[in-house]
DRENTORKOL-3810 file (N, C-alpha, C; in nm, 4 decimals):
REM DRENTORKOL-3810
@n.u->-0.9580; n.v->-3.3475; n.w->-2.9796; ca.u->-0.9700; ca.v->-3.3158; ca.w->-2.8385; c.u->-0.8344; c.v->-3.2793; c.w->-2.7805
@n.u->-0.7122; n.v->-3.3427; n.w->-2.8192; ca.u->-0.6142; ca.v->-3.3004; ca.w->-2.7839; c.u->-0.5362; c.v->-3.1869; c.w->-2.6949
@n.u->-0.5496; n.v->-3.0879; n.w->-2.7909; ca.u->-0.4706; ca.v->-2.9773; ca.w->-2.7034; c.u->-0.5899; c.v->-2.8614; c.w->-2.6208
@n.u->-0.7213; n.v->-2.8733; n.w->-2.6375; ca.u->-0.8184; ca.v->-2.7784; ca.w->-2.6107; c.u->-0.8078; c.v->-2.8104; c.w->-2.4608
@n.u->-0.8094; n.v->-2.9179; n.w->-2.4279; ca.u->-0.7541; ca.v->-2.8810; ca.w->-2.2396; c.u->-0.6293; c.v->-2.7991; c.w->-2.2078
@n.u->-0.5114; n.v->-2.8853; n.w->-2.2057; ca.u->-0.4268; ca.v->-2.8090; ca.w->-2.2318; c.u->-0.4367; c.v->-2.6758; c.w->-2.2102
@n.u->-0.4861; n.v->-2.5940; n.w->-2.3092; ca.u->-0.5072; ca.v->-2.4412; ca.w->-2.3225; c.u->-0.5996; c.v->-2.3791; c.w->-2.2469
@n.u->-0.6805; n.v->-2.4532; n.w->-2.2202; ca.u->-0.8083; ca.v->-2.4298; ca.w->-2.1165; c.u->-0.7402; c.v->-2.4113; c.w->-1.9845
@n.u->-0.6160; n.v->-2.5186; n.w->-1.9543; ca.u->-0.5751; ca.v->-2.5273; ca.w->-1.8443; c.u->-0.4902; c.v->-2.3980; c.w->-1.7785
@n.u->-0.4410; n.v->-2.3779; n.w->-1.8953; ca.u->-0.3058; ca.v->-2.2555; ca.w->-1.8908; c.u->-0.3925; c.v->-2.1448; c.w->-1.8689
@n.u->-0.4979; n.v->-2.1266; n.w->-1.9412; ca.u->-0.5826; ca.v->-1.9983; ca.w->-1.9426; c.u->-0.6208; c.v->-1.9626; c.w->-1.8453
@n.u->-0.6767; n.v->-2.0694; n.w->-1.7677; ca.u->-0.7633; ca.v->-2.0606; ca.w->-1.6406; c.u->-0.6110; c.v->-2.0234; c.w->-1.5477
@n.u->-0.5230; n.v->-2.0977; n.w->-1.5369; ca.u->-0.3960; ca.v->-2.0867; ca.w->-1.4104; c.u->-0.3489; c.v->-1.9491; c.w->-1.4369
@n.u->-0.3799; n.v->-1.8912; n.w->-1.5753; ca.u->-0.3012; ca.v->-1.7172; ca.w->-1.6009; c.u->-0.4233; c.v->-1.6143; c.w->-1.5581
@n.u->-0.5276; n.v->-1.6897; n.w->-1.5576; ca.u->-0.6317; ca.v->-1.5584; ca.w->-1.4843; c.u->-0.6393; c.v->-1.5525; c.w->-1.3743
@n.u->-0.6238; n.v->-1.7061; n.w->-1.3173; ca.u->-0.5852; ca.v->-1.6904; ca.w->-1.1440; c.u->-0.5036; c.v->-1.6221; c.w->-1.1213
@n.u->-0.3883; n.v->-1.6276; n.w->-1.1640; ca.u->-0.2649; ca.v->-1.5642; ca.w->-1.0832; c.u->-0.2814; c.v->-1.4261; c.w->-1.1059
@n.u->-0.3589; n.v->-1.3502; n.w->-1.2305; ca.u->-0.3879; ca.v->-1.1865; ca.w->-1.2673; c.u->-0.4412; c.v->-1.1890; c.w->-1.1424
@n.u->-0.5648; n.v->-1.2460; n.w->-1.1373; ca.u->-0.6941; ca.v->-1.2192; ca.w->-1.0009; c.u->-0.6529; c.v->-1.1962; c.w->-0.8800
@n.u->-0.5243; n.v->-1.3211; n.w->-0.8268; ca.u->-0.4662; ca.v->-1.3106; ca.w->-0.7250; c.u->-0.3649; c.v->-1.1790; c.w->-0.6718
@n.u->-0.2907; n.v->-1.1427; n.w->-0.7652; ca.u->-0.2129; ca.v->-1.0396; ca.w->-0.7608; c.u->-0.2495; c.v->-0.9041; c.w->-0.7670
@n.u->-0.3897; n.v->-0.9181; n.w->-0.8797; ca.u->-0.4449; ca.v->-0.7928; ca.w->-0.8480; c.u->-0.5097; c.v->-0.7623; c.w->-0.7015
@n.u->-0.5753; n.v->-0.8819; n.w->-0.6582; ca.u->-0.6110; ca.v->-0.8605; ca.w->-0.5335; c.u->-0.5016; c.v->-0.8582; c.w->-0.4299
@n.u->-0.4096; n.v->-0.8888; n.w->-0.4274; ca.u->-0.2993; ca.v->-0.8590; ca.w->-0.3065; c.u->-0.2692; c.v->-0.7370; c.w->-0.3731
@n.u->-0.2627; n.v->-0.6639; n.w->-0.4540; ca.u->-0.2151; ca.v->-0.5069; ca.w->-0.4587; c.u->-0.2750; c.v->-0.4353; c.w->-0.4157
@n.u->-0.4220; n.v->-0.4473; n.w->-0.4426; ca.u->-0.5381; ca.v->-0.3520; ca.w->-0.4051; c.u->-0.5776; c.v->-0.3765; c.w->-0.2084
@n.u->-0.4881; n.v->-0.4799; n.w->-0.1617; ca.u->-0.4892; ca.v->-0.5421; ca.w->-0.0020; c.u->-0.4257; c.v->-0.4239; c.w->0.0477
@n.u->-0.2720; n.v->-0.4189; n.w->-0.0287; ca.u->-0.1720; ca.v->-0.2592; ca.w->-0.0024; c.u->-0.2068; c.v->-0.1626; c.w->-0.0249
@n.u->-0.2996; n.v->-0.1132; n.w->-0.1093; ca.u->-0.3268; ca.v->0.0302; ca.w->-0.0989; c.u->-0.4754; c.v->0.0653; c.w->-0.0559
@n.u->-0.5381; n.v->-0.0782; n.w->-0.0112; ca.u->-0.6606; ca.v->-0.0066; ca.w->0.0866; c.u->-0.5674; c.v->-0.0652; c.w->0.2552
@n.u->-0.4649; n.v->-0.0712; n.w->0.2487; ca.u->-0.4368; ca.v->-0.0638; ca.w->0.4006; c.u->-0.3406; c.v->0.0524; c.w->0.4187
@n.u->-0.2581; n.v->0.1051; n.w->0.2841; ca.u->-0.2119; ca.v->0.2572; ca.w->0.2579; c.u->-0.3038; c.v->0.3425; c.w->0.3348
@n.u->-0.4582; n.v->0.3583; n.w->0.2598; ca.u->-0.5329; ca.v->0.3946; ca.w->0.2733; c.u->-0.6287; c.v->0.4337; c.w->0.4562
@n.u->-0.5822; n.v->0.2999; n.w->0.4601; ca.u->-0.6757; ca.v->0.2878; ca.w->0.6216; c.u->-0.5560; c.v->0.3483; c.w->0.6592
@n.u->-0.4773; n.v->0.3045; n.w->0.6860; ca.u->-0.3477; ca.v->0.3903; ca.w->0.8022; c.u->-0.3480; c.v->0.5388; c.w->0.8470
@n.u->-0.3668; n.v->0.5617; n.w->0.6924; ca.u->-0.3580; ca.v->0.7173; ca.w->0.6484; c.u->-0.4977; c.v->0.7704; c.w->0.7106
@n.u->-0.5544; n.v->0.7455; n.w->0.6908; ca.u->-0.7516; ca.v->0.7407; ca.w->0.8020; c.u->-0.7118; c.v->0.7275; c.w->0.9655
@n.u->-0.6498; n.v->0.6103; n.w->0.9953; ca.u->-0.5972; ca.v->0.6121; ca.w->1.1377; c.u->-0.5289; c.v->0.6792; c.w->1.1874
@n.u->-0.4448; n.v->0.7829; n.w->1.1011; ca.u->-0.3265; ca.v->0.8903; ca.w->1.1261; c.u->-0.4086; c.v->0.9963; c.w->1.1897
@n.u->-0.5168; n.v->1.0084; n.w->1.0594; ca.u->-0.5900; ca.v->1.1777; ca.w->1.0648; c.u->-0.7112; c.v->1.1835; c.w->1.1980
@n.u->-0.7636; n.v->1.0580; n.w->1.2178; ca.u->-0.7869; ca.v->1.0410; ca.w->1.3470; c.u->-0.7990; c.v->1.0018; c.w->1.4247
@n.u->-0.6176; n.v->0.9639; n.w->1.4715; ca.u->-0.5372; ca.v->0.9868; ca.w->1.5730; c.u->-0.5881; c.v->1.1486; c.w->1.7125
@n.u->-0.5981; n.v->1.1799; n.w->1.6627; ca.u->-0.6177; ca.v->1.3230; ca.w->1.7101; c.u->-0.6204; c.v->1.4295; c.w->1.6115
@n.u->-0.6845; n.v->1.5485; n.w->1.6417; ca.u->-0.7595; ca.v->1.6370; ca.w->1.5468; c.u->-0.6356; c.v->1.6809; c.w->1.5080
@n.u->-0.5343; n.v->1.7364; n.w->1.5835; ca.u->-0.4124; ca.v->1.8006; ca.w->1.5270; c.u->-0.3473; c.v->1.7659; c.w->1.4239
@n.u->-0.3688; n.v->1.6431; n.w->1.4620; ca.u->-0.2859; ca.v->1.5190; ca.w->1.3317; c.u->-0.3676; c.v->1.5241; c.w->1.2045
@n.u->-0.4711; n.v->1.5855; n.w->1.2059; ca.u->-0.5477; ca.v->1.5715; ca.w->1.0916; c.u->-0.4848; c.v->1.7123; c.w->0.9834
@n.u->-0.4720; n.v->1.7879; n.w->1.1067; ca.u->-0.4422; ca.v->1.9155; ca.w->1.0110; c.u->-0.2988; c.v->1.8694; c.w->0.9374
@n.u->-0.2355; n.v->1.8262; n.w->1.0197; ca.u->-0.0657; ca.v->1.7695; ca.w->1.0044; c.u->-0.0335; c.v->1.6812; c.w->0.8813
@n.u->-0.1513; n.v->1.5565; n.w->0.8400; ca.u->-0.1434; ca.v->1.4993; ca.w->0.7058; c.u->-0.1623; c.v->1.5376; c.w->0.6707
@n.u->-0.3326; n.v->1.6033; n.w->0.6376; ca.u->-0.3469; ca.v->1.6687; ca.w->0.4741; c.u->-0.3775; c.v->1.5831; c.w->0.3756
@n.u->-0.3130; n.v->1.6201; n.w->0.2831; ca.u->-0.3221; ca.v->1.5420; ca.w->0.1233; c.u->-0.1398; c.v->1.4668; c.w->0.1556
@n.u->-0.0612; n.v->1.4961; n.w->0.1997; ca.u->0.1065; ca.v->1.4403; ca.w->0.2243; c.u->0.0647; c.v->1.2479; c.w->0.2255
@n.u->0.1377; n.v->1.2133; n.w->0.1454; ca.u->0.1356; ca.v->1.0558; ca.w->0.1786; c.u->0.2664; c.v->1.0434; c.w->0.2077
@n.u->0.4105; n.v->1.0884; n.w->0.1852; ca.u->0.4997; ca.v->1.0457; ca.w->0.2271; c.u->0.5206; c.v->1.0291; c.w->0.3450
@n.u->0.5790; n.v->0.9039; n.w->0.3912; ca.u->0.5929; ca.v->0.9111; ca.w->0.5403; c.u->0.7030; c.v->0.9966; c.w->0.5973
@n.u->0.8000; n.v->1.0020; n.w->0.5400; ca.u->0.9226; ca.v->1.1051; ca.w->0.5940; c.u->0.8760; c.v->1.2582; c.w->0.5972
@n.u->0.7921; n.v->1.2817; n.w->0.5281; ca.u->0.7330; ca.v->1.3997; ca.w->0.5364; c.u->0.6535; c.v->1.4470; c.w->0.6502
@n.u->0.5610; n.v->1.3646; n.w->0.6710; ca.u->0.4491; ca.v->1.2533; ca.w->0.7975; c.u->0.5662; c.v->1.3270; c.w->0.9433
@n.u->0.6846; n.v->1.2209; n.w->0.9313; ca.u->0.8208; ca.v->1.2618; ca.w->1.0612; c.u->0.8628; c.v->1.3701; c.w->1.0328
@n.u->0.8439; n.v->1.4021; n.w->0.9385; ca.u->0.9174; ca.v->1.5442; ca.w->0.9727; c.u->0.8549; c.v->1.6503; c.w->1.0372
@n.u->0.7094; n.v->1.6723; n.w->1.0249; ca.u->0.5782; ca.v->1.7251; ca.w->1.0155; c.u->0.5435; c.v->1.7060; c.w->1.1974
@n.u->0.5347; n.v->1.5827; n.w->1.2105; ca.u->0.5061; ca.v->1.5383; ca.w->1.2959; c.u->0.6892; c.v->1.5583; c.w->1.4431
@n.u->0.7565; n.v->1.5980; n.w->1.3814; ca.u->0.8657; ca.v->1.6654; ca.w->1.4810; c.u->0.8736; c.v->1.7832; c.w->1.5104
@n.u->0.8156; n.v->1.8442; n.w->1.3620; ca.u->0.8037; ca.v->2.0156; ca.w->1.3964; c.u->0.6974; c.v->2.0557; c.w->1.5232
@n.u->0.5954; n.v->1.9164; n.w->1.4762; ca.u->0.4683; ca.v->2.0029; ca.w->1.5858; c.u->0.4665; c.v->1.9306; c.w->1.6989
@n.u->0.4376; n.v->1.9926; n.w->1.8713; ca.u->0.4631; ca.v->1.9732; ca.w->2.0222; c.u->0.3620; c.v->1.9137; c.w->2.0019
@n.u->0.3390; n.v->1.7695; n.w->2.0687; ca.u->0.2599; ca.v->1.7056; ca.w->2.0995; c.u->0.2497; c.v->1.6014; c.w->2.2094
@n.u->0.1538; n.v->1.5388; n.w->2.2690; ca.u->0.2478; ca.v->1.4594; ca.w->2.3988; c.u->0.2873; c.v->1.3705; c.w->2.3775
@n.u->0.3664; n.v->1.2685; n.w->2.4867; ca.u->0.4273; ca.v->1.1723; ca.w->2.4349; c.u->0.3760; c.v->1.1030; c.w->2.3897
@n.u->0.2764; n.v->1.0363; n.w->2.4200; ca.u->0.1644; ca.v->0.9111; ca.w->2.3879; c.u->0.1386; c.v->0.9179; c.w->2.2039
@n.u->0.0233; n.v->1.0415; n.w->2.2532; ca.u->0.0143; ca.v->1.0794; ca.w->2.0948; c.u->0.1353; c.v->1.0377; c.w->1.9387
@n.u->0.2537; n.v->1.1164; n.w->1.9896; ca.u->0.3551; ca.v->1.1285; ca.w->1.9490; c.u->0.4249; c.v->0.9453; c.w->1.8767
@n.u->0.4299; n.v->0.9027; n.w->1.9767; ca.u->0.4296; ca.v->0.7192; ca.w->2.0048; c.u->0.3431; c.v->0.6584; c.w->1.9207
@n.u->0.2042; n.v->0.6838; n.w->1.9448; ca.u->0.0879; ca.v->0.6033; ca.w->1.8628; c.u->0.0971; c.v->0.6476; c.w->1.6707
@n.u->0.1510; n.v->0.8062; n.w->1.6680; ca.u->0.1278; ca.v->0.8425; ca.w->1.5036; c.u->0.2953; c.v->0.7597; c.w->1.4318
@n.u->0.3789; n.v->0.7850; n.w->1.5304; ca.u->0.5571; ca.v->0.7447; ca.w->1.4686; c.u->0.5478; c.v->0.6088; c.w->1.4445
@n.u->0.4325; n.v->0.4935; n.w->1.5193; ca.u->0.4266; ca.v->0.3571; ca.w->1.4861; c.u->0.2712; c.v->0.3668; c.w->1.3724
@n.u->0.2203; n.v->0.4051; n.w->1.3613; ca.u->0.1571; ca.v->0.4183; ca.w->1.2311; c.u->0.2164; c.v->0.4866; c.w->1.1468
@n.u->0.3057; n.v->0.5734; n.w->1.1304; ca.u->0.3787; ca.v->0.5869; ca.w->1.0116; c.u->0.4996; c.v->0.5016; c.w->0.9961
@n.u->0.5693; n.v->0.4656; n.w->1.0768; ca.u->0.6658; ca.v->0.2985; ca.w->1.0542; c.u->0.5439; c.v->0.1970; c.w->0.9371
@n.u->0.4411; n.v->0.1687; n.w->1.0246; ca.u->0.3403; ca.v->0.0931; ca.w->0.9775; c.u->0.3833; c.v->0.1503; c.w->0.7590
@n.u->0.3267; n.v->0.2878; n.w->0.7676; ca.u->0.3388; ca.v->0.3136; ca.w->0.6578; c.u->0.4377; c.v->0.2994; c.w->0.5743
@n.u->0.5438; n.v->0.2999; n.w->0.6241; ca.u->0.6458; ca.v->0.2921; ca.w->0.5620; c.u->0.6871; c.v->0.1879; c.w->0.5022
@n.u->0.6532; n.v->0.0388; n.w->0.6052; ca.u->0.6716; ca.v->-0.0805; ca.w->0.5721; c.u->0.5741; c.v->-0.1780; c.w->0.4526
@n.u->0.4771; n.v->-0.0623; n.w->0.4634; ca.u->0.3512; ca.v->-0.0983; ca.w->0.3770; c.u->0.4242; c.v->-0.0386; c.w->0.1924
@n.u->0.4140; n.v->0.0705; n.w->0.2208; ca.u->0.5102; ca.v->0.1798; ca.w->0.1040; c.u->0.6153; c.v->0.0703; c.w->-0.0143
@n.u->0.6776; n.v->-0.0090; n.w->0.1177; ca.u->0.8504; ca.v->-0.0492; ca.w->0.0837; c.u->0.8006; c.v->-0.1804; c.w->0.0121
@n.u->0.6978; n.v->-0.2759; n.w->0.1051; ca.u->0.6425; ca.v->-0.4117; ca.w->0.0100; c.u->0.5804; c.v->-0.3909; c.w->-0.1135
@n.u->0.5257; n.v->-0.2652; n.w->-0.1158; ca.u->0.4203; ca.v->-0.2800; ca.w->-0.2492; c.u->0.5142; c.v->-0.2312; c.w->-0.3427
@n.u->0.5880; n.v->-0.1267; n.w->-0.3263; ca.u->0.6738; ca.v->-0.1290; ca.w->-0.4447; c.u->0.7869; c.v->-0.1903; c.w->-0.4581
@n.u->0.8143; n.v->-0.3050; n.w->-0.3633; ca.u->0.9124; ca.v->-0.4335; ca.w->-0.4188; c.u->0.8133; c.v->-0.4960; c.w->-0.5059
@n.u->0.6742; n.v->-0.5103; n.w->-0.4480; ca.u->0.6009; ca.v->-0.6327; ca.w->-0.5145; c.u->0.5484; c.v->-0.5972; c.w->-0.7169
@n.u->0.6073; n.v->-0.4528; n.w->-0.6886; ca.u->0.5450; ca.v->-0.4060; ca.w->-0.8159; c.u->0.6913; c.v->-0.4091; c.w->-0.9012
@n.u->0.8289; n.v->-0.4583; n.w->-0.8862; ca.u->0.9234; ca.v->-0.4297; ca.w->-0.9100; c.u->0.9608; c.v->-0.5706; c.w->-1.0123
@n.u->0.9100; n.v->-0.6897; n.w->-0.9089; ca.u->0.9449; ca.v->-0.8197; ca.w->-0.9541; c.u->0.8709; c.v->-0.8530; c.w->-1.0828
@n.u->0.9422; n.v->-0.9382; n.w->-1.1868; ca.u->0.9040; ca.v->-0.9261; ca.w->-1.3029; c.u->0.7247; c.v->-1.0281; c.w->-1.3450
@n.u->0.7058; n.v->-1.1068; n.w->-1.2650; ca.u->0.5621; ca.v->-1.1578; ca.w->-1.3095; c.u->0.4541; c.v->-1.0331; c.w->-1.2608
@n.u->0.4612; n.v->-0.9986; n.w->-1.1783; ca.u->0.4389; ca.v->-0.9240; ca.w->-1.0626; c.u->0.4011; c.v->-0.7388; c.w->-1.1513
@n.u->0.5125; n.v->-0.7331; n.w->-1.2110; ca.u->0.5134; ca.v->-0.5885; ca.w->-1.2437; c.u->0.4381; c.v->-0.6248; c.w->-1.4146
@n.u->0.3692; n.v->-0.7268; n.w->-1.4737; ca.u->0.3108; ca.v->-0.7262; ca.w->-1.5570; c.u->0.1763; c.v->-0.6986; c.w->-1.5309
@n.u->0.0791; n.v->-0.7870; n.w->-1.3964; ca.u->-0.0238; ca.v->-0.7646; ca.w->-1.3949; c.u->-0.0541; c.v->-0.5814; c.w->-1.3190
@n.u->0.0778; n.v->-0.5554; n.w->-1.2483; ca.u->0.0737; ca.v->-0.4016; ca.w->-1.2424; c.u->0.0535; c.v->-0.3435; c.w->-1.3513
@n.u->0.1242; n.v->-0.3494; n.w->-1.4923; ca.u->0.0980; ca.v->-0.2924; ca.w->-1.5895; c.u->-0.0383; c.v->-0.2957; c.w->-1.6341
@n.u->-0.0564; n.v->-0.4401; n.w->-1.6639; ca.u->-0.1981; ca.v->-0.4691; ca.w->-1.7153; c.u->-0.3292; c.v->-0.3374; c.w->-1.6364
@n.u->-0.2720; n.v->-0.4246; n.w->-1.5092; ca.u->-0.4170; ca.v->-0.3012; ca.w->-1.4294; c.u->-0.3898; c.v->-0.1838; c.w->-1.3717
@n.u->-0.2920; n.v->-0.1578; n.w->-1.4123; ca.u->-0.2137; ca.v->0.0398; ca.w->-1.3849; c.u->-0.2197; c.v->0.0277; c.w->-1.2465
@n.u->-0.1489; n.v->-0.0257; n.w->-1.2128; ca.u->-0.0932; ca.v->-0.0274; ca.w->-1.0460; c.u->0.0294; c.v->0.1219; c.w->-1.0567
@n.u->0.0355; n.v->0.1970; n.w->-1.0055; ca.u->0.1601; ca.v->0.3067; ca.w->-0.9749; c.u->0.1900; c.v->0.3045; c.w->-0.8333
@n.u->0.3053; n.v->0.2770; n.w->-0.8221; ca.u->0.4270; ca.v->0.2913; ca.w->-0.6981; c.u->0.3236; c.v->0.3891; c.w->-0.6531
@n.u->0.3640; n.v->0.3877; n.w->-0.4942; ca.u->0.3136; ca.v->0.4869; ca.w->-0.3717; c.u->0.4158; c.v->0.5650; c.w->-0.3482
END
């Protein structure tokens, strides 16, 4: 009887932590996801303005070229901050070394 707990124990605490991590990754890129939905409608203009573009600097740049009012303007520059800050955690979180295994395992790729 000895060591079969033991191993039972470890097994079970290493699938939690896969389960857990996979699910906080997949938290970041369905809220990638929603943002990027909240961008496009923001207003119709803004829809033409994302596109397929996920970068956010692209997003500001895009979003400086084209006249829009202030409000508008205000509501898309704090949803792309939003994005940005979203962008910057997930690929720290995919960087750190327990962290960037279960990325491997379940093909997590940087945003």
């Amino acid at each position: 009887m000895g060591f079969i707990p033991i191993f039972i124990m470890l097994g079970a605490g290493g699938l939690l932590f896969f389960l857990t991590v996979k699910n906080a990754l997949l938290r970041k890129l369905n809220l990638q996801k929603e943002l990027l939905s909240k961008l496009n409608s923001l207003n119709p203009e803004l829809g033409f303005l994302v596109g397929d573009a996920t970068d956010p600097d692209l997003l500001t740049q895009r979003l400086k070229n084209k006249q829009l009012d202030k409000q508008t303007t205000e509501n898309a520059l704090s949803i792309i901050r939003e994005l940005k800050v979203n962008r910057i955690q997930y690929n720290a979180l995919l960087k750190n070394p327990p962290y960037n295994w279960v990325g491997t395992i379940a093909r997590f790729q940087k945003i």
